[in-house]
Every structure is written in structure tokens, then in C-alpha cells.
N, C-alpha and C positions, 0 to 999 in steps of 0.2 A: 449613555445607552447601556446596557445589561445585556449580555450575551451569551446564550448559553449553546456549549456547543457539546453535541453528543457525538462521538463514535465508538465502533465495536470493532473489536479484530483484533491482528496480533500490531508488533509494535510497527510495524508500516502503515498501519490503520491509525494509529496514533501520534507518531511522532510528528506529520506533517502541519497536526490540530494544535498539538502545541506551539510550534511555530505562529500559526494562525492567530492563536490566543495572546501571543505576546506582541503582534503588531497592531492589535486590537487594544491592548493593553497601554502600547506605548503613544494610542493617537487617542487616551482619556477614559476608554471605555472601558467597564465593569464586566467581568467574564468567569463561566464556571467551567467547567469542562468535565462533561460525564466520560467514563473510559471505564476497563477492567480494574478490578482493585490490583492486579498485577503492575501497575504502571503507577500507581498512587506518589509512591516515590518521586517517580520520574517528572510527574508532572508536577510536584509540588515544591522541588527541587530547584524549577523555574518562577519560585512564586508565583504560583496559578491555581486558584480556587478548585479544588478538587472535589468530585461527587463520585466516592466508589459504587460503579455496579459490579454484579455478580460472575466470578469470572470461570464460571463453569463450562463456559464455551472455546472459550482460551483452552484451559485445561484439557477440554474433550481430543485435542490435538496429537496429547503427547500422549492418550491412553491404548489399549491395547486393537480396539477397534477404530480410534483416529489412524492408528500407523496402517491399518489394514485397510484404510478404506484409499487415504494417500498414495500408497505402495500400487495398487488394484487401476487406479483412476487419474484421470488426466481433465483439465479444465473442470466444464460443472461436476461431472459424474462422482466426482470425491465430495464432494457438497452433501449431493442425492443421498450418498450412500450414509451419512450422517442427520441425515433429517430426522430420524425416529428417535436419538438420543438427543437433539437440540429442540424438539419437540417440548418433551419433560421440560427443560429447562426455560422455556417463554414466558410462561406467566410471572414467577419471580422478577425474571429480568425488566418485563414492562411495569410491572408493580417499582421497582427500584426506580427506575428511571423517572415513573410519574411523583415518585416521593420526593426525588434529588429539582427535579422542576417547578413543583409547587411552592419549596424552598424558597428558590432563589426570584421565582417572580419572574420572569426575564422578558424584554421588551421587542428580542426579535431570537429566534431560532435559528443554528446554522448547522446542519447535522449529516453524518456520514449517510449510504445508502444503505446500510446496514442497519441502522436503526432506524426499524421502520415504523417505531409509535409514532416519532416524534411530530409529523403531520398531524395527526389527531389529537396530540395533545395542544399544540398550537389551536387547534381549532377550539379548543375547550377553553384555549388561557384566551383565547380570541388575540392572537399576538402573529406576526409575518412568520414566514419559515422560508430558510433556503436550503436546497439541498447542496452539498459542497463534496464531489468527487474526486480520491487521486485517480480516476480511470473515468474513459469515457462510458455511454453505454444506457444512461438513463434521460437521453435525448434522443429521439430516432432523425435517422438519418439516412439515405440512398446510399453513402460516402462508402460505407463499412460496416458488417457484418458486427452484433453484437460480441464486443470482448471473451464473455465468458462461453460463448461457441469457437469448436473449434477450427473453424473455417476462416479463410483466407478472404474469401467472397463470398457472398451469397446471392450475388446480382439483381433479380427486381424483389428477392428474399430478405434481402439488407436493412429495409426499414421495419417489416413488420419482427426482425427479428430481434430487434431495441424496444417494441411494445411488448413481444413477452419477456426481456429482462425485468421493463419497470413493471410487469403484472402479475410476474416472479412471487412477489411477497403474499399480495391478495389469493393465487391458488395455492400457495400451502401451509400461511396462516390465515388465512382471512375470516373464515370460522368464531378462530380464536380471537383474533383482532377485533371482530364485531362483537360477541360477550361482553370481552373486556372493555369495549366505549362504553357500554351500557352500564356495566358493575361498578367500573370505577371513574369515570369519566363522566356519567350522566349524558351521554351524549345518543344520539336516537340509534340502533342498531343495524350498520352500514360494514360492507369490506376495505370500500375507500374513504380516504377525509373528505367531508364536504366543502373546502378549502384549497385551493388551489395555491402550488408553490409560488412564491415573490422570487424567483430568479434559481439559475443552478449556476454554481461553479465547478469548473473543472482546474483540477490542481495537477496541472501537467504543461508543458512547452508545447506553443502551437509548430515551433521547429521539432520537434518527435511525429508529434499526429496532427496533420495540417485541420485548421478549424474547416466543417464543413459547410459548403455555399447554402446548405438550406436551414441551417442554426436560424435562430432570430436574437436580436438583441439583447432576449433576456438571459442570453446563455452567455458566460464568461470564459475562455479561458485563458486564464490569467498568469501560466506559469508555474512551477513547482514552489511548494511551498519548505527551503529549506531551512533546517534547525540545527546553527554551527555550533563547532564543540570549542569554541575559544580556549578556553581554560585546561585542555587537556596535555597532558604531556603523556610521552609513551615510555611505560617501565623502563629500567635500564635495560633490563636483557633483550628487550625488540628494539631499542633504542641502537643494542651493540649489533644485532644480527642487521639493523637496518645501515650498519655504517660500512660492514664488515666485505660487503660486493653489490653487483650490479641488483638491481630493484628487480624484488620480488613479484612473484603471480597471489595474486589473494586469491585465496578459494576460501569462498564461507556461503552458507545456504538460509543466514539468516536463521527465522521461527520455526522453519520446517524441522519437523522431530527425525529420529535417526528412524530408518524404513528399515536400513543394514547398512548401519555405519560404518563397520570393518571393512567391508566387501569398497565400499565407495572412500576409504580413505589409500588403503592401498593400490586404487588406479590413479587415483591422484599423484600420491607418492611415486609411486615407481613411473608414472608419466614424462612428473617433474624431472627424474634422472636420469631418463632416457635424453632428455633434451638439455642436458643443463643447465638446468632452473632450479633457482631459489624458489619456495614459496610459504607463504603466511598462511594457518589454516584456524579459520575462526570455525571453534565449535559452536557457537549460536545454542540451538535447540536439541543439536546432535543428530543433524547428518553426517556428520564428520566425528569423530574417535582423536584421541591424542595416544593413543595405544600406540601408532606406528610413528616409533622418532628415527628423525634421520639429522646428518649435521645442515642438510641443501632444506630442512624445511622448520618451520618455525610454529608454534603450537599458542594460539592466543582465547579468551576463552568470549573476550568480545573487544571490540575497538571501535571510537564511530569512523564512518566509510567518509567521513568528510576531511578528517585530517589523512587515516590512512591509504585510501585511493592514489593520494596525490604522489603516494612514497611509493607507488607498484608500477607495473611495468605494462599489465592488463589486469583482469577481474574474470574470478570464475564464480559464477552466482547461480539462484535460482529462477531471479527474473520478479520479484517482487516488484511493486511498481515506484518504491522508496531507493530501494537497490537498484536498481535499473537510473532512476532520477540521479543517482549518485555518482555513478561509474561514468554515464554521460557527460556529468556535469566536468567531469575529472578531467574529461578528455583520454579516457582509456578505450582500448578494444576489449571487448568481451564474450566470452560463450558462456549462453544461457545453458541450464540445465531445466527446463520448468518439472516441479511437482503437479500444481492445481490451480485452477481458480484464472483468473487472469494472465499468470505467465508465460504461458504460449503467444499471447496479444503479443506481450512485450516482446518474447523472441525474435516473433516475425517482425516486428518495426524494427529492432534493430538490426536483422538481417538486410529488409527494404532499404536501412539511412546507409548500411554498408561501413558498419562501425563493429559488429562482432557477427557468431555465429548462434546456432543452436543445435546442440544433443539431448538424444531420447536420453533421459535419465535411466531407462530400466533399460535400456540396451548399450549403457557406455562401458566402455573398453577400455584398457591402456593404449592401444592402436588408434581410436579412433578421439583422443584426448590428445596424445601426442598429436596429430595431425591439425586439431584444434590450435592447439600451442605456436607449431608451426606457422599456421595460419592469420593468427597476432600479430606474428612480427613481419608480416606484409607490408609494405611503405605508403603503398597506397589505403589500403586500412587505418592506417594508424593515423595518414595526414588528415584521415573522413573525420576520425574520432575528436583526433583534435581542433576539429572547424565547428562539429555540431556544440561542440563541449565549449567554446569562444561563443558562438551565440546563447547557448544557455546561460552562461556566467553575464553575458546582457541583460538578463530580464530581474526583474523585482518582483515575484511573483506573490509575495507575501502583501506588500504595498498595493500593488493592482486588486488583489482581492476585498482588503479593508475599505479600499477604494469603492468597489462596488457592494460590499456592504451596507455601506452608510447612504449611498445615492439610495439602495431600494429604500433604506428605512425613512429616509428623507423624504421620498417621492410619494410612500404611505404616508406620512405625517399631515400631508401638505393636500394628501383628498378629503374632500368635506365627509 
């Protein structure tokens, strides 16, 4: 079977496809994977058929009005405020995508919810599509309040609030989206595909976000889709600082670019030494600075979270929903920091499992980060962290999913 699977975003957005792509890979089938040309390496480094698209959205992150609109915004409202520069950028992007598809021909679609051609191109190759989620949100549900709101509940608001996620795309490409079936697609000039999805997955632990009672069968969720770093060793000098005393605090904020990286590495640092903590500080994207060196803190420029989790003591993140899958998995305590987008979701679930905390990022403090810190080395926190983190390390989330790949495309085959 040929599988082509698209997603967009930063590399939380991607790393979990990869994984995806190699269990797919390892049970016969044929796989391409569209992604940022920023990741081209990364995924090809996996032996994985790679289709660069255009990574100007990636990009738009680290630029002078990404950091302004990130810094301003919380949950969608950071989105919003870049919509008129990711605008310009659509047509290319769906022109790429339908380029890298025509290509490869593929026999079934599996694709982030971010790339929102890929429905209507299916409809054009006349081939299945699944959508495949690391976040809930594009299934409604009574359960819980759309992800990307920032609400905790929105009580009989809950479900209609998952129909405008999924209709999200349709009001503010859908214009566009209808054009382009017609121009390059030949397909009759609609905002939605006239094709309906063959199944969605969700790529997360039903021990995080319990599956809810009004799901139907076609919805998976199957578990996080993790991508191990076997082969990795850690330089010597984190190798020495990792031998050297008690296990470190990671703080890293992943893809998020610096808002005011000085300001936020120095509460970190002098946190850390107020409470006498070690910690590991991954600059990522550059929320974090290496400007401030101390002997109690360790300066790394990235590491994967799968090998170094397991060597810390807790995890200071932003709540990405890959980072968050991580820490969990780790069986560490953590306090969130969220930027945008989905990271609030994440806070509050992990506040609700009772495995870390969450701070306002624009109002953190040394005070109120020591306290955080504090807070970690709770015993009852920490034995939560390490029960949710033993059933996650349960599940095969990659296998369940290939799983259910094959049943949908099986179960198309097999209708007259």
C-alpha cells in the first residue's frame, strides 16, 4: 500500500509522522511524507521518502511579527494575529503539496489537521483519507471544550465548540480553497471536499485524555506516537555535568522563538539557585539565551527528550503536545509554561492527572518558579507522575495506529 502522509508545523507537528512512517514502513508499505523543507534532513535521515514543502510558515515564527504576535497571545489568538501573513503564503503551499501528491500516486491519505488540501486532493486522486491528530479536537464531543479555546468547560457549548475548530479552515481559507479545486484540481468549486474522511486518529494516550462516551468507532485513539533516539550518546561535557550531582531540572521551550529570552533565562537561573537545582537549559528556538552561565546550570542547544527526560529530576516546558507526550512518558513532574495554540489544553490535563503544574508565561517570576520547583518535589506528585508514565510506557501507540490504517483501507477494498 503507498502512503502518503502530510503534515505542517514546527517539529512536534512532525516528529510523531515520522514515527508513524516507519511503522508503516516496517509492516511493507510504501510511504512519502510531505513536511517543511526544514525537517527534510530529519526525515530522511530515517529513510523516509521525503516531499519538501515550503517552509515559510515555519519560518513566519521566528520573524519580527511572529514574536509579537506569540509575546501579545495565548491559545488561538496568536494564530489570528498571523493570519494575514500565512495568507500570502497558501497558494504556494497547496500548489507544493498537490505537486509532491501527484508524484507519488498514493493509495490512501493520512494527514495532519493542518493541512487542509489534503481532503480535496483525495477526492481528486479518488483515494481514502484519514485525518491523524497529536491533539483532540476535530471530533465533537459533549466530553470537553475545544483544545484550542481557552476554556476549561464550556458545558452544553462543548460540542458545538469542536464544529467551529473542524470549520476553522473553511471560514478563513475556504475562498481560497474553492479557486484552487477548480484551477488546479478540476474539481467543481466547493469550500468543503465532497468526500468524507475514512477514519481519524488521534495520537495521544487515552490515560491523558480519557476517550469520550459519544466517539464512534471510526475515531482511534491509539496512543502517542513515539520516535526513539537509540543511537544517541550525550556529548562528554553533559555526559560530565550529568555524572557530576543529583539529576537535573530541563527547561527547554522547544520551537518557540525567544519573545525576551534574557528576561526568561535569568528567572530560570536564579530560581534554580535559590533552591538548589542543577539544570539543563535547551535553547530550541530561543526562548532561552546561553548568555547567563552558571556552574548549577548546563547550556545544551538541543537533545531528544526521550533519552534526556529520563536523566532529570522534573521538566520545565512549554506544553507542546510532543513535549508534554514526553515528560509523561518519562514519568517526571512538570510545570507548563504555554505560549499558544494548544498548550493551555495540555497544562490543564496535566494539572487535572496531578503530575505538574502551570505558569502564566508573561507573568513568571523567580518567586513564583521557585515555588513551582518546590512543588515537583511533592511525593505525592511525583508517585502520580510515575503511575501515569508506567501506563503510557504500556501502550504501542504506533502499532495500534498502522493497525487501523490497514483495517480502513482493507474495509474500502473489499466494498463493491
Amino acid at each position: 500500500m503507498r502512503v502518503a502522509i502530510h503534515t505542517l508545523g514546527t517539529r512536534g507537528d512532525v516528529q510523531p509522522y515520522i514515527a508513524l512512517a516507519l511503522g508503516l514502513i516496517k509492516r511493507g508499505h510504501r510511504v512519502q511524507l510531505a513536511a517543511p523543507v526544514q525537517f527534510e534532513s530529519m526525515v530522511q535521515g530515517h529513510g523516509i521518502a521525503f516531499a519538501p514543502l515550503p517552509g515559510e510558515f515555519l519560518a513566519l515564527l521566528d520573524t519580527p511579527e511572529g514574536k509579537a504576535a506569540i509575546a501579545g497571545g495565548q491559545g488561538f489568538s496568536a494564530g489570528l494575529k498571523l493570519l494575514k501573513y500565512a495568507r500570502l503564503m497558501m497558494r504556494t503551499l497547496l500548489d507544493a503539496e498537490w505537486k509532491a501528491a501527484q508524484a507519488f500516486a498514493p493509495d490512501i491519505f493520512v494527514h495532519h489537521p493542518k493541512a487542509i488540501a489534503v481532503p480535496h486532493m483525495a477526492e481528486a486522486l479518488q483515494c481514502p483519507v484519514i485525518l491523524a491528530s497529536p491533539l483532540p479536537g476535530f471530533t465533537p464531543t459533549s466530553a470537553f471544550p475545544s483544545p484550542m479555546l481557552p476554556f476549561k468547560d464550556m458545558g452544553r457549548f462543548n460540542r458545538i465548540s469542536h464544529v467551529a475548530a473542524i470549520r476553522g479552515a473553511e471560514f478563513l481559507f475556504g475562498k481560497m480553497l474553492s479557486t484552487w479545486r477548480a484551477e488546479q484540481l478540476g474539481l467543481a468549486r466547493r469550500r468543503t471536499p465532497a468526500v468524507a474522511s475514512n477514519g481519524t486518529l488521534y495520537a495521544y494516550s487515552r490515560h491523558v485524555v480519557p476517550v469520550p462516551p459519544d466517539w464512534g468507532s471510526d475515531v482511534l485513539v491509539s496512543g502517542y506516537w513515539f520516535l526513539d533516539s537509540k543511537n544517541w550518546r550525550p556529548p562528554d561535557d553533559l555526559a560530565a555535568f550529568l555524572a557530576d550531582g543529583e539529576p537535573p531540572i530541563y527547561v527547554g521551550f522547544g520551537s518557540m522563538p525567544g519573545v525576551d529570552p534574557g528576561r526568561m533565562t535569568a528567572i530560570v537561573v536564579e530560581a534554580l539557585a535559590s533552591k538548589g537545582k542543577r539544570g539543563i537549559l535547551a535553547l530550541g528556538g530561543g526562548a532561552l539565551t546561553a548568555e547567563h552561565r552558571s556552574r548549577h546550570v548546563h547550556v545544551v542547544r538541543d537533545a531528544p527528550h526521550d533519552r534526556l527526560f529520563h536523566e532529570a529530576s522534573a521538566i520545565i516546558h512549554h506544553g507542546g503536545a510532543g513535549t508534554t507526550a514526553a515528560a509523561l512518558r518519562a514519568g517526571k513532574p512538570m510545570t507548563i509554561c504555554p505560549f499558544f495554540g494548544d498548550q493551555p489544553f495540555w497544562a490543564r490535563r496535566v494539572m487535572e492527572l496531578g503530575v505538574g503544574l502551570s505558569l502564566d508565561r508573561r507573568a513568571l517570576t523567580v518567586e513564583s518558579l521557585t515555588a513551582a520547583l518546590a512543588a515537583m518535589d511533592d511525593p505525592p506528585m511525583r508517585r502520580q507522575a510515575d503511575a501515569v508514565g508506567t501506563l503510557i510506557r504500556g501502550e504501542d501507540g504506533v502499532a495500534t495506529a498502522v493497525g487501523f490504517i490497514e483495517a480502513a483501507a482493507s474495509k474500502l477494498r473489499a466494498q463493491p
